[in-house]
C-alpha positions in Angstrom: 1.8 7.4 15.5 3.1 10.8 14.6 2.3 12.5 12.1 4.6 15.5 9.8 4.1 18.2 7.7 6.2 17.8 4.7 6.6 19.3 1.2 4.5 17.6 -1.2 7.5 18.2 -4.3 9.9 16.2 -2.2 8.8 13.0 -4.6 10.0 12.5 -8.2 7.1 10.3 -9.4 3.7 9.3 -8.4 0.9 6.9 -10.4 -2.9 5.8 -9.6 -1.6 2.0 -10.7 0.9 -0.6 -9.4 1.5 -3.8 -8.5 -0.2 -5.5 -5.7 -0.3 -8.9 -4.1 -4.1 -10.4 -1.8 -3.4 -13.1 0.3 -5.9 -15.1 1.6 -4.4 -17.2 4.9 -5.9 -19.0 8.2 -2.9 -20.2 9.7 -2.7 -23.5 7.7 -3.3 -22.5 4.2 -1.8 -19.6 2.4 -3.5 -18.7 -1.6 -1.9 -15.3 -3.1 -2.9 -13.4 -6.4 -1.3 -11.1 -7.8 -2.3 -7.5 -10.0 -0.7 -6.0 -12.4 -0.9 -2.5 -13.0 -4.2 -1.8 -11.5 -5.5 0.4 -8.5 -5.2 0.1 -4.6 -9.2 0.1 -4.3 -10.0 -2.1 -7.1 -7.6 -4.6 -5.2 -9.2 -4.0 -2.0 -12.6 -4.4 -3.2 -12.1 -8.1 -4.7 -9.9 -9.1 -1.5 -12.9 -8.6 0.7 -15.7 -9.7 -2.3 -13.5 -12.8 -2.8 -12.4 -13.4 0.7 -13.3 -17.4 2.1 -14.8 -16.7 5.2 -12.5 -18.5 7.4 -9.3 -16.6 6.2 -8.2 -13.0 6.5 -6.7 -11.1 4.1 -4.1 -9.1 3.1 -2.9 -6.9 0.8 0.7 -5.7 -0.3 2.3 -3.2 -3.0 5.2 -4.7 -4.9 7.7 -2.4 -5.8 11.6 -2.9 -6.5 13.9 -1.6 -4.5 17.0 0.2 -5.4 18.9 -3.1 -6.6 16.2 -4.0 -8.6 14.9 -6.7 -5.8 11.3 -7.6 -5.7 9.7 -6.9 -2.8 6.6 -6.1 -0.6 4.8 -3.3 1.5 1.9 -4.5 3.3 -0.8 -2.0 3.2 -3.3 -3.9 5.0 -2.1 -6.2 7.5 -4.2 -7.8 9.7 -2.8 -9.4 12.6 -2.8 -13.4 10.9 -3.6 -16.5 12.8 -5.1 -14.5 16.0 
């Protein structure tokens, strides 16, 4: 990892609520949820309250891309199935 300095204004938008997908998986079994308009640590706070024991979690922003696609950024992505 390598972090830069950059210029904070280079973004034209920014919000404390989004979209965000948990999924719960052990290998075999795959549940997801997903929030609506909501916040990153609210999301992350029921993942691990509400997390079965024998799966791991993880937890992804869904965002559209410049076609107007669906699609996912995993935020917290724990290496599945190790």
């Amino acid at each position: 990892m390598r972090p830069t300095v950059v210029d904070p204004r280079d973004t034209s938008w920014e919000s404390n609520r989004a979209d965000f997908r948990v999924e719960f998986s052990d290998g075999i079994t795959c549940t997801t949820y997903e929030f609506t308009a909501t916040e990153f640590d609210q999301v992350i706070q029921w993942a691990t309250t509400n997390a079965p024991t024998t799966m791991e979690y993880r937890v992804a922003l869904r965002t559209l891309d410049i076609n107007g696609q669906w699609g996912l950024v995993w935020l917290k992505n724990p290496p599945l199935y190790s």
